[in-house]
N, C-alpha and C positions, 0 to 999 in steps of 0.2 A: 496774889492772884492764883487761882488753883485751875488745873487742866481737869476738871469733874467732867465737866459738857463739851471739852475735846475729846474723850474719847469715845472710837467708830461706836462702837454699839449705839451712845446716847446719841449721837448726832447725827444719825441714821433715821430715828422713828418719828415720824408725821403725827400731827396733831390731828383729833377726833374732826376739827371743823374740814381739814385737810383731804382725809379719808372719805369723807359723806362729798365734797366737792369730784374726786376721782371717779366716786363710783355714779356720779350723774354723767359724768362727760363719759364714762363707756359706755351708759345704758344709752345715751342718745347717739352713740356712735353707733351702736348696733341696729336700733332703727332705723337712722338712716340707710345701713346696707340694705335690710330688709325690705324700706321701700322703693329702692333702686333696682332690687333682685323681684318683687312686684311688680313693677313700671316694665323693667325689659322683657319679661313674659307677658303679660297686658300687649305691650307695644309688637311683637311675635307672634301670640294668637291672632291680632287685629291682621298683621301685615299676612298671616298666610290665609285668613278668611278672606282680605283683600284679591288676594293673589291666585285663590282657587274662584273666587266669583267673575275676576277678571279672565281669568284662563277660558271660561268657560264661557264667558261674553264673546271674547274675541274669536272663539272657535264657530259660533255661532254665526256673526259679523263676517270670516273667513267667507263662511259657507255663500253669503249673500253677494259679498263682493267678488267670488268667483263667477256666479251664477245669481243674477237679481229675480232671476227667477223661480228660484229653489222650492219655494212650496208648490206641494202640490196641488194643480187645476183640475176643476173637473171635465173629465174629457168622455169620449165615445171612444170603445175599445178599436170600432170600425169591424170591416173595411166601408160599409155604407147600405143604406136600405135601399131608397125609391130618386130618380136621377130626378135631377131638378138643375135649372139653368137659373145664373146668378151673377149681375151685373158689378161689375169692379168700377166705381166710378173714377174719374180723372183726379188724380191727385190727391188719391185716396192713400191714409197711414198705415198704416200695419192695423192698429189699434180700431179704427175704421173699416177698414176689410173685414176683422173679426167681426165687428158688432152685423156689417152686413150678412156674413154668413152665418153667425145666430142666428139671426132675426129668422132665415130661411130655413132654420134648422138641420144646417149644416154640420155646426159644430156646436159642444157641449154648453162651452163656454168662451166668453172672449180672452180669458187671462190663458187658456189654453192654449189660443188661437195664436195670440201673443209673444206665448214663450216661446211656439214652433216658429214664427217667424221671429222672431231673433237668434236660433239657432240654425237657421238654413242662409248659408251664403246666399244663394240665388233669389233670395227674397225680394230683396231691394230692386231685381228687373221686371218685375209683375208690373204688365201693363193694363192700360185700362180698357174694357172689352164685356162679351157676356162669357163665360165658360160656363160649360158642361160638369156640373160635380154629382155627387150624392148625398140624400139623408143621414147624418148619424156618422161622419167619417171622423174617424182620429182627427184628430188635428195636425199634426205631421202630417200627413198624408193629402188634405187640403191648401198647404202651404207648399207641399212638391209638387199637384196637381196645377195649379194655379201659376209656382216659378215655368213652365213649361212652355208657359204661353199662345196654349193651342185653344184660341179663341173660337166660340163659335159662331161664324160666317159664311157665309156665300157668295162667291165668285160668280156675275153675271157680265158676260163678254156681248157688246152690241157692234158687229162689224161695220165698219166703212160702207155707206149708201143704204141699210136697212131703212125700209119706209117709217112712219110713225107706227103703222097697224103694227110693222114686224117686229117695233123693240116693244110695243108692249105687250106682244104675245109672248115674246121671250122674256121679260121680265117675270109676267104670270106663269110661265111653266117652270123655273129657275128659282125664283123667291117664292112662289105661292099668294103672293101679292094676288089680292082678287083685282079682276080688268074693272067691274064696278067702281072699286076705290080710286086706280088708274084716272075712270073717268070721269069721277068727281074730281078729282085732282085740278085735271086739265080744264073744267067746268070753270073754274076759280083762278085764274091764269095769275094773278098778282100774289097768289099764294105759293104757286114753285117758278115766280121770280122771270115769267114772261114777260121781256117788254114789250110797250104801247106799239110797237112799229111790226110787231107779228100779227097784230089781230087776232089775238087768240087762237091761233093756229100753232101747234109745235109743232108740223112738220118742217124740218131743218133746223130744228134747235135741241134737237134729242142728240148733244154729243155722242159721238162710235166712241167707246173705251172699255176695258173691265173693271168693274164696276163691284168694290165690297160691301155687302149688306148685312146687317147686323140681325138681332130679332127685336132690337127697337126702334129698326127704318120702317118709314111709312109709304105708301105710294107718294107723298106729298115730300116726303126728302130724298128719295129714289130720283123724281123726275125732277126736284129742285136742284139736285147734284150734277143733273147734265144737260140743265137749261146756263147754269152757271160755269159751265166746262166751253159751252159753245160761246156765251159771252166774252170768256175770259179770252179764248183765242181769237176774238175778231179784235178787241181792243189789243191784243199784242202784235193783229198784222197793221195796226194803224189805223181802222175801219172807223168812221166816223157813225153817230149812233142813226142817222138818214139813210147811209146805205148799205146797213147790215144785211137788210131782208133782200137786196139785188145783190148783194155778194154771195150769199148762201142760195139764192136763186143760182149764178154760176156755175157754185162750188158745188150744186147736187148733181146739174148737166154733166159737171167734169169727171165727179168722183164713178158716175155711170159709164160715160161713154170714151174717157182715154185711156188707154192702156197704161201703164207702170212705165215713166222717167217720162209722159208726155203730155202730164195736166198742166203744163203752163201754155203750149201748144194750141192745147184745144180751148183754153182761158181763151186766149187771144183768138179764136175762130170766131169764139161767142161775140166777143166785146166788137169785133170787124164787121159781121153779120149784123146786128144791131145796129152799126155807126151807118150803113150801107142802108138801111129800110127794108131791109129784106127778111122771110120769114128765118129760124133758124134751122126747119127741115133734119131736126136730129131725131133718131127712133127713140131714144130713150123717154123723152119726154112723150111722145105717144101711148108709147108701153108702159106709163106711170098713170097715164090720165085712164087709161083700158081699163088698165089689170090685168097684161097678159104681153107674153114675149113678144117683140115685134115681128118675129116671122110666123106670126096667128094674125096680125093685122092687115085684113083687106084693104085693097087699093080708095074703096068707096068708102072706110074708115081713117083713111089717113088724109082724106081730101073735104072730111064733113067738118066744114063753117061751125055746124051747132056743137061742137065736139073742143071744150074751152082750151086740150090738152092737144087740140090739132097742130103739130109744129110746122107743116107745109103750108098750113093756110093762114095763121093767125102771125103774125110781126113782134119783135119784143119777146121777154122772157115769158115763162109760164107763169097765169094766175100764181102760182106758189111755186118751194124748192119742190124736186120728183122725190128727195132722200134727204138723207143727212150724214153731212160729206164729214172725212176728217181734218185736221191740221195740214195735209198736205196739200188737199184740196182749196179748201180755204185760204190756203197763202195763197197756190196760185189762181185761183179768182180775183185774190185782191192786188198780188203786182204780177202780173201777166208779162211776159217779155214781151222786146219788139218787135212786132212782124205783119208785112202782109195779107198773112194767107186767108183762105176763103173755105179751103173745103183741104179734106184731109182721109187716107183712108190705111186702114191696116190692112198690109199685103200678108203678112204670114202671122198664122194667130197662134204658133208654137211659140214664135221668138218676141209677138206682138211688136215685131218691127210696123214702125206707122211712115206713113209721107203725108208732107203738107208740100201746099201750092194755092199761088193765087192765080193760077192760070185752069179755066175751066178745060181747056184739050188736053191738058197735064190729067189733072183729074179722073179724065175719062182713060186715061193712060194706066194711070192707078188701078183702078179698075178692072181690067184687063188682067194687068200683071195678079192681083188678087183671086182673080175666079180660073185663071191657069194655076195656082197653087191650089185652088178647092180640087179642081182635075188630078192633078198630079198626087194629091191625099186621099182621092176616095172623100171629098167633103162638102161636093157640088149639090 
């Protein structure tokens, strides 16, 4: 046996088919790196395209979700042309406000309108009403003007015992309300909500209150607002719907002719007088039926039969109330204290200290003491 093919040299060198086998498995080792060293640059440019697209979304997205209102609306630089009044209806949106004041040409647009009221706290208290704005204002500026809440209204105050003539004179010089429409109103008695037991008369059913009026009240919800103020308060003193119109008949005698803490007083003089058959003999009722203060009415005026408002001559209450009394009055027509008295008179008209009595020599007593106090003031 010979060592020829044991030694290193020969038993070292690969065969031709050996060789051609090596040099396929580098070359395919090689591309593989290369398409790996491909793949993660591919896979790097994608991810920073990604990454710069996303940046750029989200900075966008950022800007919205800080502010949903970030583009810009078209708006009026302001501050406003020509004044115009503009009604905010009840349970109106933002989004709705806007389009009303569009529409009025208030503001440029409503996504303006919009954005201002989402950025004003005070927005949310705008109530419903007519305000005062102008043509052409910013929109910021309509959206502060409006949180403000300075509606435009008018305050019309009708005193305790004003006749029917006198609240609608004040209402026509106060609102501007023409007396015509007034008296188309009351023409139509089922339309401001007079009941069957007035006869179409409002005198005593024009509540005393003050009274707000918008610029979309009409004579017809003016006077329906204090036909129903007067209703409301007869059914809260208990008044049955039969004797509302003799309660208010009372309550107008009362609200005229008692003095302050003493309308139940004279309640009860009226209701005694009555039960009695006897005239009621009160001036106010005279000086209702005239037109004129009672110390202008002659003796031969207070004693004339044909005269409907005569209280010495005629029994029972007046054809109608003389005014239109208030809450106070009205209770006390309708629960009167107990008492006998007949006749009643104010001795001192500083303190409108009053006395009552069911004794006629009393009375006349009264009397006395009262016209030595006109003496003693200079007031005879």
């Amino acid at each position: 046996m010979t060592d020829l093919f044991d030694h290193p040299a020969f038993a070292q060198q690969p065969s031709p088919d050996s060789r051609r086998t090596a040099a396929r498995r580098r070359s395919a080792a090689k591309r593989r790196r290369q398409r790996r060293i491909r793949t993660t640059v591919v896979v790097l440019l994608v991810a920073a395209v990604v990454g710069a697209v996303g940046w750029a979304t989200l900075g966008d997205l950022s800007g919205v979700l800080k502010n949903p209102f970030a583009h810009t609306a078209e708006d009026f630089p302001g501050p406003g042309d020509s004044p115009v009044q503009v009604e905010i209806p009840q349970g109106a949106s933002g989004r709705q406000m806007g389009e009303v004041l569009h529409d009025a040409g208030v503001v440029a647009s409503v996504a303006a309108f919009t954005q201002a009221f989402g950025q004003n706290p005070a927005a949310g208290g705008i109530q419903p009403g007519t305000y005062a704005l102008m043509t052409r204002m910013k929109a910021s500026d309509a959206v502060a003007t409006l949180a403000k809440n300075e509606k435009v209204e008018t305050k019309v105050t009708i005193p305790e015992g004003f006749t029917a003539a006198q609240v609608l004179e004040r209402i026509t010089s106060v609102t501007g309300i023409a007396k015509a429409d007034l008296d188309a109103a009351i023409a139509a008695p089922d339309s401001i909500g007079l009941p069957p037991e007035a006869g179409g008369q409002v005198e005593g059913w024009l509540f005393p209150a003050t009274y707000t009026v918008t610029p979309q009240d009409t004579a017809t919800t003016v006077l329906s607002a204090m036909v129903k103020q007067t209703v409301d308060t007869l059914a809260a003193q208990g008044v049955a719907p039969e004797a509302r119109l003799d309660t208010l008949k009372v309550a107008s005698i009362v609200e005229r002719e008692a003095p302050a803490g003493f309308q139940g007083e004279v309640s009860r003089v009226v209701d005694n007088r009555i039960a009695r058959g006897e005239p009621l003999g009160m001036d106010a009722i005279d000086s209702y039926g005239l037109g004129k203060p009672s110390d202008q009415i002659t003796k031969s005026e207070f004693n004339d039969a044909n005269l409907p408002y005569a209280s010495r001559v005629h029994k029972g209450l007046p054809p109608t109330p003389i005014g239109n009394p208030g809450a106070e009055a009205i209770a006390a027509a309708a629960n009167p204290p107990a008492g006998s008295w007949l006749w009643y008179v104010t001795v001192n008209l500083d303190t409108g200290e009053t006395k009552f009595t069911d004794s006629y020599n009393e009375f006349l007593q009264f009397k006395q003491e009262f016209q030595a106090w006109q003496a003693a003031n200079g007031k005879g």
